[in-house]
BARO-669675 format. One line per 2 residues: number of its first residue (from 1); for each residue x, y, z of N, C-alpha, C. Coordinates in steps of 0.001 Angstrom, whole numbers, plus 500000, padded with zeros to 6 digits. Each point is the difference from the previous one (the first is absolute). Example, Ala and Ser with C-alpha at 12.3 -4.5 7.8 and 13.67 -1.06 7.14 Angstrom:
<pts>
1	513190:494310:507800:499110:501190:500000:500900:501200:500000 | 499650:501050:499280:500820:501190:500060:499230:501090:500730
</pts>
This chain:
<pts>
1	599484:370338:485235:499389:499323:498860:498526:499798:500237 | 499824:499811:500932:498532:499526:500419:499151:501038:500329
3	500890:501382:500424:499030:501347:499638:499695:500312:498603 | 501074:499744:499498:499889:500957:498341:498738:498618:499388
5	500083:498770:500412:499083:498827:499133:498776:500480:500740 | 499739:500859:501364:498563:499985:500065:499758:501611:499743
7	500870:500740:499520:499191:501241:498746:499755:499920:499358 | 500229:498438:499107:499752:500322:498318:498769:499853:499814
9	499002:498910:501289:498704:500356:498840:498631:500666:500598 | 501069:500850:501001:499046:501330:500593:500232:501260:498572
11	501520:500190:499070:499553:500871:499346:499900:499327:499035 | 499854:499417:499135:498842:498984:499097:498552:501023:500378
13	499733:498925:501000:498568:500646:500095:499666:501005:500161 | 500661:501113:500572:500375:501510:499400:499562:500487:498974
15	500954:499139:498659:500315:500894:499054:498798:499433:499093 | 499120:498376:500646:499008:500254:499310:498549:500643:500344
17	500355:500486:501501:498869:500838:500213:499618:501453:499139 | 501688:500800:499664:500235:500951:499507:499018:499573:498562
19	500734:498907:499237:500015:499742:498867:498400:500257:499367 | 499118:499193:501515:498956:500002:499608:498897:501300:500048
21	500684:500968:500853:499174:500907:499775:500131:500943:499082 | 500931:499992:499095:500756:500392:498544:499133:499567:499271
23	499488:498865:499769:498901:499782:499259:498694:500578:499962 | 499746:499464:501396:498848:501081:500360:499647:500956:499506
25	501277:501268:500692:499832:501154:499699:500986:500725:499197 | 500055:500075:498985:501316:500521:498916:500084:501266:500686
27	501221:500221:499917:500779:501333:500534:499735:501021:498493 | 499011:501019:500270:499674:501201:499472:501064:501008:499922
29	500178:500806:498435:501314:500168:499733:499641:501646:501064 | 500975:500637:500096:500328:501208:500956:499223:500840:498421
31	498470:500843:501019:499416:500931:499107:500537:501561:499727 | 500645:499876:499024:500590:501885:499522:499483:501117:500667
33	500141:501278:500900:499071:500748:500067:500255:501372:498654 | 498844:500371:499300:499961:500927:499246:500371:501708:500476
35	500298:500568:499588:500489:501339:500134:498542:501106:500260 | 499884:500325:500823:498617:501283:500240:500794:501274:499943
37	499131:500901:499891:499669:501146:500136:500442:500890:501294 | 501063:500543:500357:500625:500128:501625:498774:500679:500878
39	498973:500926:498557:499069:500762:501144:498432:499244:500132 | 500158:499023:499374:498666:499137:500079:499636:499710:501674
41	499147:499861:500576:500228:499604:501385:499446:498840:499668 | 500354:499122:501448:499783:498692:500241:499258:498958:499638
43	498614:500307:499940:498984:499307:499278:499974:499923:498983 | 501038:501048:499210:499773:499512:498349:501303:499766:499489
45	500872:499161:500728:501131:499565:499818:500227:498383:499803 | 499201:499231:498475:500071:498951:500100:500735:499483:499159
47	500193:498553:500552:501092:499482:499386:499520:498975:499333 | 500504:499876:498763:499200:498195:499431:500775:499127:500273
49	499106:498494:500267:500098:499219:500186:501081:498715:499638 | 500080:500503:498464:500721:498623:499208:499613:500561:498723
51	500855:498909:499097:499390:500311:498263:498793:499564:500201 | 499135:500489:498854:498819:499979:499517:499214:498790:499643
53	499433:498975:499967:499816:498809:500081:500699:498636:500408 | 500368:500554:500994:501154:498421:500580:499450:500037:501707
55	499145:499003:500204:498865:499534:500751:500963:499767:501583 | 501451:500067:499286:500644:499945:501816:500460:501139:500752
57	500070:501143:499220:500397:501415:499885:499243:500738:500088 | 498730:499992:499508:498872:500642:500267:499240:500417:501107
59	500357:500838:500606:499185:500438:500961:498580:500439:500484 | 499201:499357:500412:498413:500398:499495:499531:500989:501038
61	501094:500527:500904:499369:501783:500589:501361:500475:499555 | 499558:501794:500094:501141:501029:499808:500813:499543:501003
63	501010:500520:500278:501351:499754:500719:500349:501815:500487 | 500182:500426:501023:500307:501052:500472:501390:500246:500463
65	500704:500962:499866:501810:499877:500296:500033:501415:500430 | 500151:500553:501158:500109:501296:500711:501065:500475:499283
67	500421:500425:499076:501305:501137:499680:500641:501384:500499 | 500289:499520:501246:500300:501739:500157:500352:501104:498984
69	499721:501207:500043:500153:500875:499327:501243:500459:500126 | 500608:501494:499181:500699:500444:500417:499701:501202:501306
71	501296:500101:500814:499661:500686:500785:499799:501346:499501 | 499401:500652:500872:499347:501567:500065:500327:500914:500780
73	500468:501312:499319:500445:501405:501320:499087:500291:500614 | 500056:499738:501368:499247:500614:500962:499405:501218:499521
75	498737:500330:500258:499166:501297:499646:499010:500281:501443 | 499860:500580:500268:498880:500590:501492:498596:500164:499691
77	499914:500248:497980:498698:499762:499575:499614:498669:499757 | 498608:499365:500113:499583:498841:499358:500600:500104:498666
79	500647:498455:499327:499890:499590:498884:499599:498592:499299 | 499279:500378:498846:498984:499405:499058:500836:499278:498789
81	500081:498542:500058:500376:499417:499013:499082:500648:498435 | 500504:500263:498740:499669:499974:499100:500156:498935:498950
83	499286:499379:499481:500191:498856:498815:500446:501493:498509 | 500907:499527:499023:500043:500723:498920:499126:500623:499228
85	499274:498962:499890:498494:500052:498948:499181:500938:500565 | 500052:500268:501634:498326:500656:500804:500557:501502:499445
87	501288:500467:499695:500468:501041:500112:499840:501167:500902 | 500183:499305:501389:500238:500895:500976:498768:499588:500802
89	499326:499353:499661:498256:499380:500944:501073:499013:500821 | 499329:500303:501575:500170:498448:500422:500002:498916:499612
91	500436:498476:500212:499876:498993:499263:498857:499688:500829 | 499462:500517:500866:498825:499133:500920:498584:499938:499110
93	500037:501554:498982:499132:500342:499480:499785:499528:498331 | 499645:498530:500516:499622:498802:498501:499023:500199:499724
95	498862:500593:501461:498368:500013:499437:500011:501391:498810 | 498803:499466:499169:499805:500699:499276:499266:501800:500492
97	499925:500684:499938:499359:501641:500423:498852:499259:500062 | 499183:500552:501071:498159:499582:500249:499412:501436:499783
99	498880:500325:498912:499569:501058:499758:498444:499969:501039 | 500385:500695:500626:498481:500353:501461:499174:499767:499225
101	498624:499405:500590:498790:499498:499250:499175:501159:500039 | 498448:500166:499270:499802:500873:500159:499426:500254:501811
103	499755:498928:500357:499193:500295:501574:501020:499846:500811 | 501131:499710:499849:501295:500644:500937:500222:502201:499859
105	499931:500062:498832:500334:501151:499943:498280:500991:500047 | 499160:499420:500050:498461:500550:500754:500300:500292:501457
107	500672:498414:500637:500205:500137:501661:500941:500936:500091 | 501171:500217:499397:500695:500733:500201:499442:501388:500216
109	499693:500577:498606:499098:501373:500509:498813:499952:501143 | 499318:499268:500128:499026:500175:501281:500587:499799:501176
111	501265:499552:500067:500535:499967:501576:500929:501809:499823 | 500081:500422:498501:501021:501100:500684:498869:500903:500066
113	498289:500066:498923:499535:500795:500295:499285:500079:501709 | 500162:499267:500996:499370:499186:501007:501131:501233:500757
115	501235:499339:500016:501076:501188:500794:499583:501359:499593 | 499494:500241:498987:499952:501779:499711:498902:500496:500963
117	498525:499424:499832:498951:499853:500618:500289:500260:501637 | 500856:498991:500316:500233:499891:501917:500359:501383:500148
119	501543:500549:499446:500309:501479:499911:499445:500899:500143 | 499068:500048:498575:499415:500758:500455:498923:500358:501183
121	499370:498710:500448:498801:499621:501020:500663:501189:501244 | 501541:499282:500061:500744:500231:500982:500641:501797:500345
123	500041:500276:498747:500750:501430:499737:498444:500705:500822 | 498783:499776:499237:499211:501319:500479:499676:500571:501121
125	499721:499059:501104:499922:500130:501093:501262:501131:500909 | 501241:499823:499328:501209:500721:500650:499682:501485:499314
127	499359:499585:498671:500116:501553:499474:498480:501328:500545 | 499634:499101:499966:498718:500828:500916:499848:500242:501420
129	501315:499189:500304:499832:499975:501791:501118:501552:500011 | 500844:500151:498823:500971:500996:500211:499413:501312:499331
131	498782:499885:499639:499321:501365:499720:500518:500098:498222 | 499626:499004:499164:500180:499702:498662:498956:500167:499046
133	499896:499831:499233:498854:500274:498830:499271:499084:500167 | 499959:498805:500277:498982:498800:499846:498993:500124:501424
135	498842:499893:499621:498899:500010:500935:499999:498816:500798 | 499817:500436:501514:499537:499194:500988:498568:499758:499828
137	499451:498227:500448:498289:499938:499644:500405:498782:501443 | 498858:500134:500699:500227:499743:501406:498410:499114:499640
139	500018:498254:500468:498899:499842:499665:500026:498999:501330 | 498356:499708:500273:499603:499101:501674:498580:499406:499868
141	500369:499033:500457:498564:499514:499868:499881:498667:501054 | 499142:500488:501039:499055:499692:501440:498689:498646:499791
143	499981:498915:500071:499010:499356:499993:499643:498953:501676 | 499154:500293:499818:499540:498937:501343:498602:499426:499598
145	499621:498841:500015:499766:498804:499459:499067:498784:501567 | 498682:500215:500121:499557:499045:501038:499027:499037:499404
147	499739:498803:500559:499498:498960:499179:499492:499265:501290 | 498513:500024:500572:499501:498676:500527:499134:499550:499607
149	499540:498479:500555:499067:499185:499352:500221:498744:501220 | 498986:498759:499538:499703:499123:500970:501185:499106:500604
151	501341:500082:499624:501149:499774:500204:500056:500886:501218 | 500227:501326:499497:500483:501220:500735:498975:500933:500224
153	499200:500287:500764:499142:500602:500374:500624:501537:500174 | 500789:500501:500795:500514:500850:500337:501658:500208:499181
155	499748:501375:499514:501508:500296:499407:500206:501269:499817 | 500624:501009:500628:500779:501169:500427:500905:500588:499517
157	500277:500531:498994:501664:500620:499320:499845:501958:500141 | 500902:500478:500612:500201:501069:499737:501479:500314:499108
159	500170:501593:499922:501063:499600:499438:500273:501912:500202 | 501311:500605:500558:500511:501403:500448:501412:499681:499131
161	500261:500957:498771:501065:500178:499356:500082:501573:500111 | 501524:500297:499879:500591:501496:500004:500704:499628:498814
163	499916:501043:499586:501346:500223:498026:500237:500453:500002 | 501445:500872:500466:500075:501200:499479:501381:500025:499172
165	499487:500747:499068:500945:499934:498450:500608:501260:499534 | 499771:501105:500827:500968:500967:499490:499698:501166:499299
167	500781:500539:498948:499879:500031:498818:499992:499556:499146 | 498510:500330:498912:499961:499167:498943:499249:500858:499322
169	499951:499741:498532:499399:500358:499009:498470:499385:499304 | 500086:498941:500613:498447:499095:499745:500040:498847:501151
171	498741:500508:500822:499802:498497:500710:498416:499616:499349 | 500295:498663:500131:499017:498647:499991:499571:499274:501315
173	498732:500689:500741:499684:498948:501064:498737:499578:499999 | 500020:498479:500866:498445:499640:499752:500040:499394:501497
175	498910:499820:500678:499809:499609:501186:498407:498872:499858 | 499781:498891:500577:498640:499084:499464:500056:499283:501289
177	498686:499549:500593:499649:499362:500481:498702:499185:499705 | 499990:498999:500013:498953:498981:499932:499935:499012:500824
179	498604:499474:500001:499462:499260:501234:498865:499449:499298 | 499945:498039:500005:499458:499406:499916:499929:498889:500845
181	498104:499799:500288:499194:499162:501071:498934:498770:498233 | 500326:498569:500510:499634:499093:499298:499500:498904:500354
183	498774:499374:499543:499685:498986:500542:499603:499667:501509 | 499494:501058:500498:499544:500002:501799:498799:500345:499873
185	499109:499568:501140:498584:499706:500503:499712:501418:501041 | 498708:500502:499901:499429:500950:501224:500580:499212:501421
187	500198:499105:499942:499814:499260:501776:501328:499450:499868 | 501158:500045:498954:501092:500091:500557:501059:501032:498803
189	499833:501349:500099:500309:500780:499268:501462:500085:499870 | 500396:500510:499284:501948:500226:499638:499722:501966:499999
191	501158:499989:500520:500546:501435:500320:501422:500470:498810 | 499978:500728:499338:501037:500563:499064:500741:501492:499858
193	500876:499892:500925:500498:501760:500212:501311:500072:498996 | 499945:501007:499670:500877:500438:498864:500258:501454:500312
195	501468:500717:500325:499965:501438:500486:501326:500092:499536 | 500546:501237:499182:501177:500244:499220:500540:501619:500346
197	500652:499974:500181:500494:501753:500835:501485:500246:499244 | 499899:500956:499260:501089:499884:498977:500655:501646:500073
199	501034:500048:500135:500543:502114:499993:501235:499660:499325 | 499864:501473:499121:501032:500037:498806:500625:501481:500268
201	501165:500152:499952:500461:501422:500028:500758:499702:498450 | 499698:501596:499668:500697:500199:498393:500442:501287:500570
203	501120:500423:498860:500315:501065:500124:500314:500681:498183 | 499655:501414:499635:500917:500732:498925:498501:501067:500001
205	500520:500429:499091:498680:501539:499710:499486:499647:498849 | 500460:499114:498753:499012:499183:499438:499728:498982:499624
207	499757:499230:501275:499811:498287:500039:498839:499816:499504 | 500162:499011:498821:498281:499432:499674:499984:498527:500831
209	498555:500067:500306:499748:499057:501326:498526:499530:499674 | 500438:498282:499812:498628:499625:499495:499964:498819:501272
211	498700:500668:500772:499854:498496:500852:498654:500040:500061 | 499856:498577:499835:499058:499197:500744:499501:499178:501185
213	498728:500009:500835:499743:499481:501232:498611:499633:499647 | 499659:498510:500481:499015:498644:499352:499674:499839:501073
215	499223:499857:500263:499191:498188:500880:499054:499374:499464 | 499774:498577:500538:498589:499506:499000:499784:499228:501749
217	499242:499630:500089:499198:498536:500477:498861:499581:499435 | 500378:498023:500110:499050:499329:498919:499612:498938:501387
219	498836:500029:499349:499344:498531:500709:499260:499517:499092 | 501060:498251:500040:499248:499199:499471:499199:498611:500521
221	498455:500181:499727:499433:498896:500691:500473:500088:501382 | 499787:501077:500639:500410:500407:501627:499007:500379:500918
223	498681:499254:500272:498969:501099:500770:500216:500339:500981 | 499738:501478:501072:500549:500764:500906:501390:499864:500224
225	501273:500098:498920:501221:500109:500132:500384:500901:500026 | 500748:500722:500676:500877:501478:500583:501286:499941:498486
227	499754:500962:498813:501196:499984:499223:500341:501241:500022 | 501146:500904:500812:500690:501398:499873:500866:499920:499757
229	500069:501355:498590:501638:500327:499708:499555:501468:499597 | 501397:500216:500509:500497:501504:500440:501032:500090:499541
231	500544:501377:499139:500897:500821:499296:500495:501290:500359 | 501127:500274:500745:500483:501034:500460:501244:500994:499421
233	499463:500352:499132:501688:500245:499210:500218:501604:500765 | 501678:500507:499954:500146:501229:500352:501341:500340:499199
235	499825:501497:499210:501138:499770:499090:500458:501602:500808 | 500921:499827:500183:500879:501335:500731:500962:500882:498528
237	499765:501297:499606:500759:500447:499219:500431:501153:500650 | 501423:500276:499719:500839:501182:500315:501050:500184:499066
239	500388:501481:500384:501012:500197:497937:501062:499741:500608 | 500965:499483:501208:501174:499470:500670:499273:498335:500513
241	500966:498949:499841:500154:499175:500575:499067:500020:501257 | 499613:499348:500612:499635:499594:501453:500101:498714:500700
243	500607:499676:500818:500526:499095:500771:499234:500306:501455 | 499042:499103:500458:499585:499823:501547:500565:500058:501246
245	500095:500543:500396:500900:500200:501539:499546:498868:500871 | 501381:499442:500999:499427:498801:500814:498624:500201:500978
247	499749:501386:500162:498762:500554:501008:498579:499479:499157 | 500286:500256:498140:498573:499737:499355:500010:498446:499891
249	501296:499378:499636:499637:498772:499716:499769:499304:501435 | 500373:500505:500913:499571:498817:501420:498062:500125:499910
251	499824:501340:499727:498642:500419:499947:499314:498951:499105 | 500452:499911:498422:499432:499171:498904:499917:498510:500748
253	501308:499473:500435:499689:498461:500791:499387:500074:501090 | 499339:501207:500937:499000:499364:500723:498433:499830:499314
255	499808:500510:499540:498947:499960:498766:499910:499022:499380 | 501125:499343:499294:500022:498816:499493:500039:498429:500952
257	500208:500548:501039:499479:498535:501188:498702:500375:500303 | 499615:501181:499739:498760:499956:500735:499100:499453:498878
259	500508:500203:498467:498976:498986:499115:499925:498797:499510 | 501215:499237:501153:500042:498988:499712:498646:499395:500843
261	500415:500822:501123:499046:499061:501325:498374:500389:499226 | 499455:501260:499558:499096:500526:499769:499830:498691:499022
263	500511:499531:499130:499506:499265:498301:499797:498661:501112 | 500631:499708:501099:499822:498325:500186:499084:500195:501164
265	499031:500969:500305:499317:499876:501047:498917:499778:499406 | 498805:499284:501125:498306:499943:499658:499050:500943:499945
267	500234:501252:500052:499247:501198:500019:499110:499882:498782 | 498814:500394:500012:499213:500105:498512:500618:501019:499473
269	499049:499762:498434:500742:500463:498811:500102:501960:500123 | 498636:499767:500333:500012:502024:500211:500914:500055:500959
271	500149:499393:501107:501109:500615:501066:501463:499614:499158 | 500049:499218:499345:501686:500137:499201:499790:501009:499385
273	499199:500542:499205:500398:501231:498544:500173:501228:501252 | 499293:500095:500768:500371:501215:500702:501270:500278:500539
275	500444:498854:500485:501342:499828:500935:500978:499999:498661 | 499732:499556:498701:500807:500029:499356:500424:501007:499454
277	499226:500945:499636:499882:501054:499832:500419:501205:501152 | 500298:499671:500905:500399:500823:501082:501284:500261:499977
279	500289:498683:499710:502044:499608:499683:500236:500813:498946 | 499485:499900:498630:500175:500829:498797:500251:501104:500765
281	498865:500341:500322:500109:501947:500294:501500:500086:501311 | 500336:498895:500308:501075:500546:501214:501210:500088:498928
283	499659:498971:499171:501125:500191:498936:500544:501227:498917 | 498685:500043:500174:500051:501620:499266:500769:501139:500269
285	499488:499800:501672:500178:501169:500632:502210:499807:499996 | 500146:498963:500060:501072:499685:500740:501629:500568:498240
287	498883:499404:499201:500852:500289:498517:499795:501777:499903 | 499253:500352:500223:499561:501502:499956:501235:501012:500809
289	500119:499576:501253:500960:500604:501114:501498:499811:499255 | 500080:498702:499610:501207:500292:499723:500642:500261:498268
291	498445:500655:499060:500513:500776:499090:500355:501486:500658 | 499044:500406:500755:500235:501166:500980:501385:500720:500129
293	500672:498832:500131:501448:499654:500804:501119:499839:499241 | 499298:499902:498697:501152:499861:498622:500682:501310:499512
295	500787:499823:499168:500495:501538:498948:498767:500341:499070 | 499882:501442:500245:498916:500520:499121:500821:499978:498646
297	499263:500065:498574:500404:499933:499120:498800:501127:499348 | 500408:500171:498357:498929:500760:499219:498371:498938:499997
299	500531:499229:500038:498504:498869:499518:499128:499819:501244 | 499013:499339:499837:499421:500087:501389:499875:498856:500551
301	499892:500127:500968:500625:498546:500609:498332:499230:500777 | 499810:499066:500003:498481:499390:500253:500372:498517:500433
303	498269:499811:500825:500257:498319:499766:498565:499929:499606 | 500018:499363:499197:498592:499100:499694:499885:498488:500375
305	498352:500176:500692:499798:498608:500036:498754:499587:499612 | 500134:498455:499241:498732:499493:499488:499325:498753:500452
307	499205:499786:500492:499436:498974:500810:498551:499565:498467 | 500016:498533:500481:499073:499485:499067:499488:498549:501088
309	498980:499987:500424:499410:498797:500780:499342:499463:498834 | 499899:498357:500223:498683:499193:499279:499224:498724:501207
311	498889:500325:499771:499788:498644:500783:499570:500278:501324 | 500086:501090:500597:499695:500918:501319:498514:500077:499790
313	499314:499962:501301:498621:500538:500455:500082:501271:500304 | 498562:500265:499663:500013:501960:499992:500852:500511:499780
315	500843:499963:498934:500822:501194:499165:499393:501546:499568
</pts>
């Protein structure tokens, strides 16, 4: 008796705890779900809320309800939901068609005319190297460049290049040296050597061959300043190819150390043009021997060389 008298007003207070949160919160009736579309997918599978103006039913976001579909026969190809309406379009494809602007379809052609361009850049070279219709043009160009002044009193550049290009149908060469002395005094003068030694072998029986060989020296505001530049060009032609044997080229690099040391030594100016000029002629001799030594052809085979000093005493 005295258990059952001390339950009664533990559930009392129970049933008015229940009671009271009934008030609170009214129990919301169970919301209907509406019928979709089996091939709609997920995101556009919504469900409403409640009737239409009744403020307890109303749901103020969409409501989402995953519906599985029906199942599907296995296929080994990808497959593409279709909505009815797209008639056979993906359903992914809601955006409207985008018609290319006009400067999309400008870029477009300048990037494919850009690929045609490379092609071809790329094709000619293979077709003339394989004995093709398109002309070989073989072009070079040699500069050496000296500059002193009250900074730099003394400044020295030579410069020994070999080219040899083969067969070709047009070469382009130029060979330049210049040498400038600036801003120096009789009693503390600037020195400016400039010396360029340039050899070209061509080869065919009728190569047109346009070269040029420059020097200048300038002095500015320089009294008793030493400014020499020297131009050595040598163009080797034969109607076969010519390639240097390791015997001529060891020959060409002792020549070419010897003008290094020659351009950075103190010798006066007349004793450089002579010595410089000595090297030319060994060079001569040395390109000469080994046309000698080449395949005779119908054309005639030569070397020319053109020397141009500026800036030299007693020329």
């Amino acid at each position: 008796m005295r258990a059952a008298a001390g339950r009664g007003p533990h559930r009392v207070r129970r049933v008015r705890r229940v009671l009271r949160v009934h008030r609170i919160l009214p129990v919301l009736p169970v919301l209907p779900v509406l019928p979709v579309h089996p091939d709609l997918p997920v995101h556009a599978r919504q469900v409403n809320a409640g009737p239409a103006g009744d403020p307890r039913t109303t749901c103020p976001l969409p409501v989402f309800v995953p519906t599985p579909g029906p199942p599907r026969p296995f296929s080994a190809a990808p497959h593409i939901r279709t909505h009815p309406s797209t008639q056979g379009d993906p359903l992914n494809s809601h955006r409207k068609p985008r018609t290319p602007s006009p400067l999309t379809r400008r870029a477009v052609r300048v990037g494919l005319f850009a690929a045609g361009v490379a092609g071809v850049a790329t094709a000619v070279p293979a077709q003339a190297a394989t004995g093709g219709t398109a002309a070989k043009v073989a072009v070079a160009s040699d500069h050496v460049f000296s500059h002193a002044d009250r900074r730099d009193h003394t400044e020295e550049k030579d410069s020994f290049t070999i080219r040899q290009f083969g067969k070709v149908n047009a070469a382009s060469v130029r060979n330049q040296a210049n040498a400038v002395s600036a801003g120096c005094t009789a009693d503390d003068a600037c020195r400016s050597v400039a010396l360029s030694f340039q050899i070209v072998t061509v080869a065919g029986e009728h190569t047109r061959l346009n070269a040029v060989n420059l020097s200048d020296a300038t002095n500015k505001s320089c009294t008793g300043c030493q400014t020499l530049a020297g131009a050595y060009q040598f163009v080797v032609s034969t109607p076969a190819p010519l390639t240097l044997d390791s015997a001529h080229r060891r020959q060409l690099d002792d020549i070419h150390r010897r003008l290094d040391a020659l351009t950075r030594s103190d010798i006066p100016a007349t004793d450089l043009r002579t010595r410089a000029d000595s090297l030319a002629a060994e060079v001569d001799a040395v390109l000469k021997d080994a046309v000698a030594h080449a395949p005779k052809g119908d054309a005639r085979q030569d070397v020319t060389m053109r020397r141009h000093l500026d800036g030299w005493p007693g020329r």
